[in-house]
BALOBA-1460 file (C-alpha; in Angstrom, 3 decimals):
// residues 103
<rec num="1" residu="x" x="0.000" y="0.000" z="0.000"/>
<rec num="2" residu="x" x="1.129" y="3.279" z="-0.610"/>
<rec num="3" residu="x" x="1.800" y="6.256" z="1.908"/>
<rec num="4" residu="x" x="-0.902" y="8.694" z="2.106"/>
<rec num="5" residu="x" x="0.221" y="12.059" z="0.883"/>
<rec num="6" residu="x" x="-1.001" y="15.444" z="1.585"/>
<rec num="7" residu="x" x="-1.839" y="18.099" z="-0.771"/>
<rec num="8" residu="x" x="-3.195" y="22.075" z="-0.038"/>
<rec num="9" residu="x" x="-7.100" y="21.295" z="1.105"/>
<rec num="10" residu="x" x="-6.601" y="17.034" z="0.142"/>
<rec num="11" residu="x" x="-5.280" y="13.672" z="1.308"/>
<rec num="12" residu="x" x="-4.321" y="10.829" z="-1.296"/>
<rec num="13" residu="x" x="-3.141" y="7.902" z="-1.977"/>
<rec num="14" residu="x" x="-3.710" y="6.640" z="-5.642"/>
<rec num="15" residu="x" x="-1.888" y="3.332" z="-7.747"/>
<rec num="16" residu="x" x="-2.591" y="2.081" z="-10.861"/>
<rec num="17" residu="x" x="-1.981" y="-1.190" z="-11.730"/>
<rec num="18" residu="x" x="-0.983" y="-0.799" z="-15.470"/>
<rec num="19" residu="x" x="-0.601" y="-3.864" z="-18.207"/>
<rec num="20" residu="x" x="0.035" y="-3.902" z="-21.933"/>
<rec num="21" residu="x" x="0.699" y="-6.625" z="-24.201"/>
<rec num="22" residu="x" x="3.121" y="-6.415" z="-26.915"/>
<rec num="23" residu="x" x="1.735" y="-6.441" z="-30.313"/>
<rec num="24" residu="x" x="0.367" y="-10.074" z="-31.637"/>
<rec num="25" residu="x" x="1.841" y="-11.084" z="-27.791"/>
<rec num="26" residu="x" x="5.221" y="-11.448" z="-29.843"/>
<rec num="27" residu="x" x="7.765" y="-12.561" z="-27.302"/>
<rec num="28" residu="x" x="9.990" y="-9.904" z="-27.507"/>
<rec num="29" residu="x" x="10.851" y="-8.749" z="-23.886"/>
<rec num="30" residu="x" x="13.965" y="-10.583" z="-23.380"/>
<rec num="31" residu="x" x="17.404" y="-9.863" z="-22.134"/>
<rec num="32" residu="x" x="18.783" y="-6.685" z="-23.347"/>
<rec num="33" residu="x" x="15.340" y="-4.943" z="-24.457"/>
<rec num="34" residu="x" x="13.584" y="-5.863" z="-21.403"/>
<rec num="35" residu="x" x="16.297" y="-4.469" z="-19.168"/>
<rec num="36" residu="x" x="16.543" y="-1.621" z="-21.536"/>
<rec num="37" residu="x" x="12.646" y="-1.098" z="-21.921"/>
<rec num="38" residu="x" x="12.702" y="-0.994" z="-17.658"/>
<rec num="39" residu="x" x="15.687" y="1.599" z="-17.517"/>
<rec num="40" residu="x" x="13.184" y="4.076" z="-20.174"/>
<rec num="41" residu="x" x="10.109" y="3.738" z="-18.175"/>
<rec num="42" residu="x" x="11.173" y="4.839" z="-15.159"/>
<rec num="43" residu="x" x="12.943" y="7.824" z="-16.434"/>
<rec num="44" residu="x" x="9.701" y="8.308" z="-18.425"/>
<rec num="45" residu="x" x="7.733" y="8.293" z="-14.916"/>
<rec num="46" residu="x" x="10.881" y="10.651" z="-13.472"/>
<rec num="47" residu="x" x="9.843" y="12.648" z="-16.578"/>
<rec num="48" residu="x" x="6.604" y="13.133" z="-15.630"/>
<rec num="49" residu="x" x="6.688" y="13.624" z="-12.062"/>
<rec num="50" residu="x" x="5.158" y="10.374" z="-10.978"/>
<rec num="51" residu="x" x="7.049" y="6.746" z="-9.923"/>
<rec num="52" residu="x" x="6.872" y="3.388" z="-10.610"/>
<rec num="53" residu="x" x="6.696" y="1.203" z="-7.605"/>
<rec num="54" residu="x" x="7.084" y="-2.027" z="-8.884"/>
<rec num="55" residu="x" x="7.631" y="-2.795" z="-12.490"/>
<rec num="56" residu="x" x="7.690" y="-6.963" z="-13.657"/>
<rec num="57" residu="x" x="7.931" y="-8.074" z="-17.180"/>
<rec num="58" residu="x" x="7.134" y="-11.135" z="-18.654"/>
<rec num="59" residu="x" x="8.425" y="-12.186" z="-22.345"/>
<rec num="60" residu="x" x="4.708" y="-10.604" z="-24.251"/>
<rec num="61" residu="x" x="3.735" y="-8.260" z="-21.397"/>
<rec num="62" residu="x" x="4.781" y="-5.945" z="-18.834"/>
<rec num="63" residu="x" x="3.052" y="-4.973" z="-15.528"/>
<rec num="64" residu="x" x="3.724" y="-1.480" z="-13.612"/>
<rec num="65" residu="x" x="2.326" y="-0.264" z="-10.017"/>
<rec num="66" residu="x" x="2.242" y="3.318" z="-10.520"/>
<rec num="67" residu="x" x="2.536" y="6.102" z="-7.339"/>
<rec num="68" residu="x" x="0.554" y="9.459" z="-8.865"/>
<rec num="69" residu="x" x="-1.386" y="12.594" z="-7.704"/>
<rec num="70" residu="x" x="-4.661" y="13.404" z="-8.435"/>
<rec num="71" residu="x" x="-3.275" y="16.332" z="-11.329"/>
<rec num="72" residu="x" x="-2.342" y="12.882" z="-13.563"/>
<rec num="73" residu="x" x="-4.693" y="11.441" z="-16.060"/>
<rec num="74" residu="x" x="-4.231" y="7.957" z="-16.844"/>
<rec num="75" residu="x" x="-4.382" y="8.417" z="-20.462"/>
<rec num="76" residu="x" x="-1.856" y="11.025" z="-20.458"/>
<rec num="77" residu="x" x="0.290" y="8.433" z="-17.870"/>
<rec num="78" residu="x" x="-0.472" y="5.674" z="-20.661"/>
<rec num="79" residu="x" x="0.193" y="8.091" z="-23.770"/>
<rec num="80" residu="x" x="3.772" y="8.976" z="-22.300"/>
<rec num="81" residu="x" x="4.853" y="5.309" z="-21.332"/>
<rec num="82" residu="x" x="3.817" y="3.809" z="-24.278"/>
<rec num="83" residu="x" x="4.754" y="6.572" z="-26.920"/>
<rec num="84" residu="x" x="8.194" y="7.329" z="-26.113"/>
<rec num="85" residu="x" x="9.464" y="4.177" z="-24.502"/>
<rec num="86" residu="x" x="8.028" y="2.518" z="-28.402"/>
<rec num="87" residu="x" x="9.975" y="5.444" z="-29.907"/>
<rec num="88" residu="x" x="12.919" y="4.869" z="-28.214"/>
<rec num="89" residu="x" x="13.542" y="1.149" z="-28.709"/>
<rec num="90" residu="x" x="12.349" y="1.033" z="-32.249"/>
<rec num="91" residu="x" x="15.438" y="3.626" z="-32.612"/>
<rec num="92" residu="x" x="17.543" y="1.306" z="-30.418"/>
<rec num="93" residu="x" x="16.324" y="-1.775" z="-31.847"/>
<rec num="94" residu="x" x="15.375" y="-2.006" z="-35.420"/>
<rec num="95" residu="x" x="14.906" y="-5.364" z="-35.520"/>
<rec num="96" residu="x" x="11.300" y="-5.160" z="-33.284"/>
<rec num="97" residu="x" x="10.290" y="-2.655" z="-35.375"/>
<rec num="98" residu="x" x="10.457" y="-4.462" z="-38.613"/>
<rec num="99" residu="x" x="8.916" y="-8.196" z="-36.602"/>
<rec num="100" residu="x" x="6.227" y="-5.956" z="-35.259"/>
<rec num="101" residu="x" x="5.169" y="-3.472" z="-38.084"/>
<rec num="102" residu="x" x="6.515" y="-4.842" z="-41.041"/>
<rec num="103" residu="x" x="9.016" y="-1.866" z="-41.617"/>
């Protein structure tokens, strides 16, 4: 459980349990790239002032236990994660990109 925080006029205490699939659940979250992929998302969450509590990957899917205020949206929490942690590891890896999208 997380620690209750205090904000001007509120008390909170909100986590997300967030889980995504890779494309086709392609087993692609192995060795380097999911170490890698790990290392981006929680600079993405530094990013955006929120953390990731716990973060657990399997080889098609990745979990995340996300700390947040109330001033986050989830979409806008998904939209950064997914966006630019896809960006940067098609860049680094331009094999995934090809075995997921064809090009």
């Amino acid at each position: 459980m997380s620690e209750i925080k205090h904000g001007r006029g509120y008390v909170y205490a909100i986590q997300y349990h967030i889980v995504w699939c890779v494309k086709y659940r392609h087993q692609i979250l192995v060795e380097e790239l999911d170490v890698r992929l790990k290392e981006i998302l929680i600079q993405i969450a530094s990013d955006n002032n929120f953390t990731i509590s716990e973060i657990e990957s399997d080889s098609d899917h990745i979990h995340l236990l996300v700390d947040c205020t109330p001033q986050h949206s989830i979409p806008s929490m998904i939209k950064a994660l997914k966006g630019v942690s896809a960006r940067l590891l098609f860049k680094e890896f331009p094999k995934i990109k090809k075995k997921l999208w064809g090009g």
